[in-house]
C-alpha positions in Angstrom: -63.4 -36.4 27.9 -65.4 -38.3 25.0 -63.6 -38.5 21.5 -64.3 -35.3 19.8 -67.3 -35.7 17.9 -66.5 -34.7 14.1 -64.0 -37.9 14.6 -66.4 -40.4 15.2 -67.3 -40.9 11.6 -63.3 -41.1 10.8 -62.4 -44.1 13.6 -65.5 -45.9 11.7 -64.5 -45.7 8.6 -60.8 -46.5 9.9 -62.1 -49.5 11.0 -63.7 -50.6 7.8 -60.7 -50.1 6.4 -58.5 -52.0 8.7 -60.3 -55.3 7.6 -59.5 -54.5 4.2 -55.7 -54.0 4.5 -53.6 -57.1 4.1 -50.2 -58.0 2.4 -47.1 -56.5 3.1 -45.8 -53.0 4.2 -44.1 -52.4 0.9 -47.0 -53.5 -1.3 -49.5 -51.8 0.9 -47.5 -48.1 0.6 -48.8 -46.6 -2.5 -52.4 -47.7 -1.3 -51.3 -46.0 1.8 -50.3 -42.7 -0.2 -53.3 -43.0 -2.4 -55.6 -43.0 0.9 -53.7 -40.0 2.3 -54.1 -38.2 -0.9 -57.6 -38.6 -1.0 -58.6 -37.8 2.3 -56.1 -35.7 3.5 -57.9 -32.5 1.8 -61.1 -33.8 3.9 -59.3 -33.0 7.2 -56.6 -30.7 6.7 -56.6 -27.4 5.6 -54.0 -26.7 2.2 -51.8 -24.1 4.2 -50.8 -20.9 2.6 -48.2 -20.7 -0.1 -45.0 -20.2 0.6 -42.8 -18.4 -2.3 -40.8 -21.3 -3.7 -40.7 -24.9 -3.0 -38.0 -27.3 -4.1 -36.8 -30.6 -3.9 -33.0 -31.1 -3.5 -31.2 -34.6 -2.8 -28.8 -34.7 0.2 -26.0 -37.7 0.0 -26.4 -39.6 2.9 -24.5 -43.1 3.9 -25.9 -45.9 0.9 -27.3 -43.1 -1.6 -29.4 -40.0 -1.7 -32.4 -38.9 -0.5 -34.7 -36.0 -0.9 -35.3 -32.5 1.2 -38.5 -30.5 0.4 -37.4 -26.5 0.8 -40.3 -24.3 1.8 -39.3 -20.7 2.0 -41.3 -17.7 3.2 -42.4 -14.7 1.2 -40.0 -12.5 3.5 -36.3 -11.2 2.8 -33.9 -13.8 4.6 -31.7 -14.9 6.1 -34.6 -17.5 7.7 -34.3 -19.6 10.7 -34.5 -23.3 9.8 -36.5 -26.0 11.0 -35.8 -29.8 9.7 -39.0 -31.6 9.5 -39.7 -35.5 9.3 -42.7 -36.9 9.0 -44.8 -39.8 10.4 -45.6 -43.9 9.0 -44.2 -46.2 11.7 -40.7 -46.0 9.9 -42.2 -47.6 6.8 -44.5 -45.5 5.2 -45.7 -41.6 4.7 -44.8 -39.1 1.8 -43.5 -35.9 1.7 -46.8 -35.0 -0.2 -48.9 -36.1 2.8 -47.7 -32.9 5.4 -47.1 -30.8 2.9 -50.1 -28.3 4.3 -48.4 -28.5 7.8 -44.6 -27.5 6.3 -46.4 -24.2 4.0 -48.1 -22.8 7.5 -45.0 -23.5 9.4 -43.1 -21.9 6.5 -44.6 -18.4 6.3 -46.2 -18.3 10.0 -43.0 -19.1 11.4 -41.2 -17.2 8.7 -38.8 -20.3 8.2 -37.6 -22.5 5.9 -39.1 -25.9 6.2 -36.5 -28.7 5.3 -39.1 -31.7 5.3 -36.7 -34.6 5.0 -37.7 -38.2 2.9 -35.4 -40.5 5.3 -35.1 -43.6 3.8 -38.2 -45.8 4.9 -38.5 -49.6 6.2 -38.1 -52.7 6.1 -36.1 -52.3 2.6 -33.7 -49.8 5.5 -34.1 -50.7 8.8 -32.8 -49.1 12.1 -30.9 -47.1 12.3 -31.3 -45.5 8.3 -34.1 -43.0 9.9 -32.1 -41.4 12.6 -28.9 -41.5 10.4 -30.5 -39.8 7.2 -32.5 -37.6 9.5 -29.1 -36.6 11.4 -27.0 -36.2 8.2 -29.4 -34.1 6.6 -29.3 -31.3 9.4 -25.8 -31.3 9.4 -25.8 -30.8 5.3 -28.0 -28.1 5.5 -26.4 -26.4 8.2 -23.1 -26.7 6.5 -25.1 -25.0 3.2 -26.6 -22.4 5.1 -25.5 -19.9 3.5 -26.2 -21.2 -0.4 -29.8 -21.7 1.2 -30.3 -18.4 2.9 -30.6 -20.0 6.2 -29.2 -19.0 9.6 -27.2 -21.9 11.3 -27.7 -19.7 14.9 -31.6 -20.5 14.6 -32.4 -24.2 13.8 -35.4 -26.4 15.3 -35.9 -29.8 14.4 -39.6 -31.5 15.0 -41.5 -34.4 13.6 -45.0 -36.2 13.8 -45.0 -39.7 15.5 -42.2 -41.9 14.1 -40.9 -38.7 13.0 -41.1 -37.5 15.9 -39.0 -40.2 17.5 -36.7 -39.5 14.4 -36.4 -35.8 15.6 -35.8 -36.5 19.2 -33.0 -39.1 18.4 -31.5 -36.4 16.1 -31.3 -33.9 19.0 -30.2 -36.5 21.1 -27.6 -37.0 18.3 -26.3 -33.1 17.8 -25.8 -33.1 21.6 -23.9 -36.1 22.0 -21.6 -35.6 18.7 -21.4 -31.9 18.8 -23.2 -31.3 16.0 -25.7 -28.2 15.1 -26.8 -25.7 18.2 -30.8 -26.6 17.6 -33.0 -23.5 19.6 -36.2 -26.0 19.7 -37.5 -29.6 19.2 -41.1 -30.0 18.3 -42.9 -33.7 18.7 -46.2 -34.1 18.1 -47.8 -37.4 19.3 -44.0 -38.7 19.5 -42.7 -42.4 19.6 -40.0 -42.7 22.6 -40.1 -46.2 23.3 -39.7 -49.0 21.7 -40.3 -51.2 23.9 -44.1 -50.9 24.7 -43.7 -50.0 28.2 -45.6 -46.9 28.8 -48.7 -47.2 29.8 -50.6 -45.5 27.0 -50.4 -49.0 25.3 -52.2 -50.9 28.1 -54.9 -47.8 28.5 -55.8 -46.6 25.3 -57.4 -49.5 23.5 -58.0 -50.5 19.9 -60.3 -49.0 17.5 -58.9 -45.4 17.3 -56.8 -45.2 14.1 -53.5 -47.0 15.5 -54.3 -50.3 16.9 -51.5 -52.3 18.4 -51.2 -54.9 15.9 -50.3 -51.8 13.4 -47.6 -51.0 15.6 -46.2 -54.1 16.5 -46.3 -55.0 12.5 -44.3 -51.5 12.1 -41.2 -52.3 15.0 -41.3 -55.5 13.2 -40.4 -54.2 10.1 -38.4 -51.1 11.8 -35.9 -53.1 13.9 -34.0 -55.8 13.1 -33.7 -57.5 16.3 -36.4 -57.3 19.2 -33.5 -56.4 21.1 -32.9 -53.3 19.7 -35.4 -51.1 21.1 -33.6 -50.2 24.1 -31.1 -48.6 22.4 -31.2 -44.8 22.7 -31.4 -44.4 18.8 -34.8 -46.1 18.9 -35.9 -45.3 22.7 -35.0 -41.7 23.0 -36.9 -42.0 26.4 -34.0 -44.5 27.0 -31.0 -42.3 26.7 -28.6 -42.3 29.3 -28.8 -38.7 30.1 -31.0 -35.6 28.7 -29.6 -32.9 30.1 -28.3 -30.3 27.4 -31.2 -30.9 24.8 -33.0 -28.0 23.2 -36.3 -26.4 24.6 -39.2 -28.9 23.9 -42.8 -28.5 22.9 -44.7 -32.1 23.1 -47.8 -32.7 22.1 -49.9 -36.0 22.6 -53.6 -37.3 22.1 -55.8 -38.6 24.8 -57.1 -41.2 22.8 -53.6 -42.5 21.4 -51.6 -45.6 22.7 -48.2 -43.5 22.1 -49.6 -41.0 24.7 -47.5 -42.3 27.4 -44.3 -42.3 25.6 -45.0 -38.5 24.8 -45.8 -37.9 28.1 -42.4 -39.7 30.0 -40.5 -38.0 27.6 -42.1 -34.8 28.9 -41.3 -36.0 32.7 -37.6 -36.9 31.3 -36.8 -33.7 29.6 -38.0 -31.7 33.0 -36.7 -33.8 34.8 -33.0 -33.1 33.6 -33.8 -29.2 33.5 -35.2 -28.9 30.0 -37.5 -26.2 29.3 -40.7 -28.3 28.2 -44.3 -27.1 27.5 -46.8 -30.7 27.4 -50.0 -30.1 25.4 -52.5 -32.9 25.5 -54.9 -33.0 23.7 -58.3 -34.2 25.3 -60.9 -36.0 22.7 -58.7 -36.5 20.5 -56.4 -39.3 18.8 -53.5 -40.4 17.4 -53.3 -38.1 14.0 -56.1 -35.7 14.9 -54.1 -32.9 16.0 -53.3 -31.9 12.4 -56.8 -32.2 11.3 -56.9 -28.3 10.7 -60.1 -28.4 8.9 -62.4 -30.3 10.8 -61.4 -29.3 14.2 -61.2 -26.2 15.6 -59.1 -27.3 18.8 -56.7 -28.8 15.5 -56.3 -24.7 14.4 -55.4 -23.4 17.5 -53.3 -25.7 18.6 -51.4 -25.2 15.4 -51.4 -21.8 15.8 -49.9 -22.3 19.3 -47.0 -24.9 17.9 -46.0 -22.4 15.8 -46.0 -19.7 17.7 -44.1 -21.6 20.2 -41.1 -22.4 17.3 -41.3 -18.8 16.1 -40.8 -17.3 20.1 -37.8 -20.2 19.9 -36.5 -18.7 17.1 -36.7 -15.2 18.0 -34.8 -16.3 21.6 -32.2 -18.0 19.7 
């Protein structure tokens, strides 16, 4: 169907700005943040407000890194669901999806662990999927000190984070790690290598050309070579069989629809329970643009609902 119209304005001013970026990742992230800051407001609505939120730091491998803890106005204990956010690997804040973690937070009625992996190319594969993985496990081992319930834990993420989610699932399977009840991806990355089809269909000019993403692997991986492996390339895993329940969203006007949508096929495939959402009109980030769309609100509504019937069947 055509691109939503209320986006229209947003893919030409994305345009402008793409002339005007230049330098490298790491110099261009606070403009990045600044951006994100700005505008966010314009498309997102500010979520509800949860009744505390506080930063902790989680030792991981090489240092420490910061969790955001988001917990609900009700008496716990509360499910938990580990969050990671989106930026090719190399940039995005914890600031930036702060309005998605305070709805998932009291309309789930969970605590929202929104994790700030390490980011690249100062850490490159594998830092994501190792801080992302090391962090569930050090919340579920502090359950109890956090009011959590280890017997109901989701994990999800937003484009790179989402790949960073699905690799951590991947991970708690394979190393017997936390029971996880649910895995949300929105607009996922699965793999690396540019195979799916999205990439060849979907063409530039809608917010996430595919010089942006080649210029993010770059920096991501430190060999080409690398994106087969299963840590990058979930989609690429020998087996997926014994994963939790999946909710997958993508965008019809997004190049990493096709890696959303084989990772769909894959999970099913291997007897997964998997619900597919695409999301006609729009593109790559749109689905979280809760105050312009209203296809953005109730598909939100429906993510959540979907983690919050996880955690109930848990």
């Amino acid at each position: 169907m055509p691109l939503e119209p209320r986006l229209r304005p947003l893919v030409a001013l994305g345009r402008l700005a793409d002339r005007h970026r230049s330098g490298p990742i790491v110099e261009r992230r606070a403009q990045e943040a600044r951006l994100a800051r700005r505008g966010g407001w314009l498309v997102m609505q500010p979520g509800p407000r949860p009744r505390s939120i506080e930063d902790r730091s989680v030792a991981v491998d090489g240092g420490r890194i910061r969790v955001r803890l988001y917990r609900p106005p009700t008496p716990g204990p509360h499910p938990l669901y580990v969050f990671f956010h989106g930026g090719g690997w190399c940039v995005g804040t914890l600031d930036e999806r702060d309005p998605r973690c305070r709805t998932v937070c009291v309309d789930a009625d969970c605590v929202v662990a929104s994790v700030e992996y390490r980011l690249a190319p100062e850490c490159q594969f594998p830092t994501a999927p190792d801080d992302g993985y090391t962090a569930l496990c050090r919340l579920v081992e502090d359950a109890r000190a956090l009011g959590v319930d280890p017997a109901r834990v989701a994990v999800g993420g937003e484009s790179s984070g989402g790949n960073v989610a699905a690799v951590v699932a991947l991970r708690a399977r394979d190393r017997s790690g936390p029971a996880l009840c649910h895995q949300w991806l929105d607009v996922p990355v699965t793999d690396c290598t540019l195979a799916q089809p999205g990439h060849r269909e979907v063409p530039d000019g809608y917010l996430l050309d595919a010089a942006a993403i080649d210029e993010f692997l770059a920096a991501y991986l430190p060999d080409p070579a690398l994106a087969t492996d299963p840590s990058a390339s979930p989609l690429r895993a020998d087996r997926h069989d014994g994963l939790p329940p999946a909710w997958i969203t993508t965008a019809e006007y997004d190049k990493l629809r096709g890696d959303g949508e084989a990772y769909a096929r894959a999970l099913e495939a291997a007897g997964v329970p998997t619900t597919h959402v695409r999301l006609d009109g729009h593109l790559h980030a749109s689905f979280a643009f809760t105050r312009l769309l209203a296809s953005s609100r109730a598909h939100e509504r429906d993510s959540v609902a979907a983690l919050r019937a996880a955690f109930a069947a848990a």
